[in-house]
N, C-alpha and C positions, 0 to 999 in steps of 0.2 A: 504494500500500500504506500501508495506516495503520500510524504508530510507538503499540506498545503503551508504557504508563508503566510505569517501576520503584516497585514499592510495597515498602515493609516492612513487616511482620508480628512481633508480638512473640509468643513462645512463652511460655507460662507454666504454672508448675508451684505451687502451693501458696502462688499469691498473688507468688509472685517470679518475676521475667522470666528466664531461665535462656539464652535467645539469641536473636538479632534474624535471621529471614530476610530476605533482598532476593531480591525474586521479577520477574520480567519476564511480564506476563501468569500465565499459569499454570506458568511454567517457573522453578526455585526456581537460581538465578545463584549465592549465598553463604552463608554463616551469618555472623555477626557477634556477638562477644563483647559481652555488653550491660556489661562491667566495664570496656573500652576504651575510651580515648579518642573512636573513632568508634563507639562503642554507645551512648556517656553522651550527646555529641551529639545521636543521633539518636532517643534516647529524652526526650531533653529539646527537638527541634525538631518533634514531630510530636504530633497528637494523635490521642486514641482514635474511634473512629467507633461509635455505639451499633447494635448488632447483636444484640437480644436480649440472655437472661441472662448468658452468658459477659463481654459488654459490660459491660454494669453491674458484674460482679464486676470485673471490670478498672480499671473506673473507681473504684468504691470504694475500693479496695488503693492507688490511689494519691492520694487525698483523704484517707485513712487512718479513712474511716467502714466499717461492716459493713455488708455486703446485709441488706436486708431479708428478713425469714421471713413 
């Protein structure tokens, strides 16, 4: 049996991270306070993976540039 990976997943509301899932495959394990100790971590040890627009917007908001129009 293959071990699936723990991934996190940043939820975001209006440009701000509002809470960090840790998922195990498609099964959602915790939420994670992204104002905590272990949210600032792991928002600060992981990075973004480009996936389309919502991607970019993500990445902009934290390079502190605007999406393009």
């Amino acid at each position: 049996m293959e071990e699936v990976e723990v991934t996190y997943h940043a939820v975001e509301k209006d440009g701000v991270v509002t809470a960090i899932w840790e998922m195990k495959g498609r099964k959602h394990l915790r939420t994670i306070d992204p104002r905590s100790e272990e949210g600032r971590q792991i928002l600060g040890s992981h990075t973004v993976e480009e996936s389309g627009e919502l991607a970019n917007s993500q990445a902009a908001g934290q390079s502190g540039e605007q999406p393009a129009s």
